[in-house]
N, C-alpha and C positions, 0 to 999 in steps of 0.2 A: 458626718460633717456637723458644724457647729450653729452653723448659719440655715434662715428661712430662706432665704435667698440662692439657688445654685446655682448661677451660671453668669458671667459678664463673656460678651463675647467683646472679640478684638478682629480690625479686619486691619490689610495694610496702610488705608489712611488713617491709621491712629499711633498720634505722636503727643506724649504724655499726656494724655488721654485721664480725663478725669476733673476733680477728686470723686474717686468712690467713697462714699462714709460709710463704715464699718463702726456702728454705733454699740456701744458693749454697757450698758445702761443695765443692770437689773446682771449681768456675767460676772463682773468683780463685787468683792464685798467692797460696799462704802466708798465710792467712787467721789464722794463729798469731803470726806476726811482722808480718802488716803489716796489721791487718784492717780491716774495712770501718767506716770511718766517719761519714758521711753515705750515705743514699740521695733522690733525687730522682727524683718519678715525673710525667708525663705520660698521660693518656688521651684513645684518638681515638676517634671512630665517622665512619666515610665521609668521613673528613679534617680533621675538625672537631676541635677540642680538646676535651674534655669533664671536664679535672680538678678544675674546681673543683666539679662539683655530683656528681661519682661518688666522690671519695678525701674521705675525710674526714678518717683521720691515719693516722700511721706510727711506726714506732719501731725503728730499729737495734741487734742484739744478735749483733753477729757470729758469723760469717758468715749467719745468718739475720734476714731485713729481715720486723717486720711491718706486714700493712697493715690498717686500716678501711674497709671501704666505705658508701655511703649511698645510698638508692634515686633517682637521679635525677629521674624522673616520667618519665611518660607518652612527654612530646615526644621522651624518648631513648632509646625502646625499642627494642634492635638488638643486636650484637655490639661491644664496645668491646675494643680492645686498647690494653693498657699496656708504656711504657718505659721502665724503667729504669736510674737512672745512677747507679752507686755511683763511690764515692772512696774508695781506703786512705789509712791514717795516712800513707805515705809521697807521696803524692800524685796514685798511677795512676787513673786513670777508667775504665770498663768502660761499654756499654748494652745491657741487656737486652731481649727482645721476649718478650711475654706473651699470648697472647692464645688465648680469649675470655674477656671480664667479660659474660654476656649478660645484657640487663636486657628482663625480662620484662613 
């Protein structure tokens, strides 16, 4: 994983839960001149995609990305790891690995 950080846990009172800052400072080169302009993100559990009912929104404020979560339910109680794909203004792409999102 990419991050010091491993684990956000998620229980079912959490509704867009957040911002977590995922702060990428000192990760991309030159974050001053060329910064991060989109992020896109992905979540799995046991291979399965799970972005649509865990990420709720997001917001880029370089070099720090942040995110909302939302409590999946039930059926996807487990460890979910996220991936992240930034873009600089000049057009380099970068993917992150995160993980865990554990949903409780």
């Amino acid at each position: 994983m990419d991050f010091d950080v491993a684990s956000i846990d998620l229980v079912p009172a959490t509704l867009a839960w957040g911002p977590y800052r995922f702060n990428f400072q000192g990760a991309v080169p030159d974050p001053e001149g060329n910064p991060i302009v989109s992020a896109t993100f992905r979540s799995y559990r046991n291979g399965t995609e799970t972005s649509a009912q865990l990420i709720q929104s997001s917001q880029v404020e370089s070099p720090v990305v942040n995110v909302w979560f939302n409590y999946p339910g039930v059926d996807l109680h487990g460890k979910h790891t996220l991936l992240f794909r930034l873009t600089a203004q000049k057009g380099g792409a970068k993917i992150f690995e995160f993980g865990y999102v554990d949903v409780g």
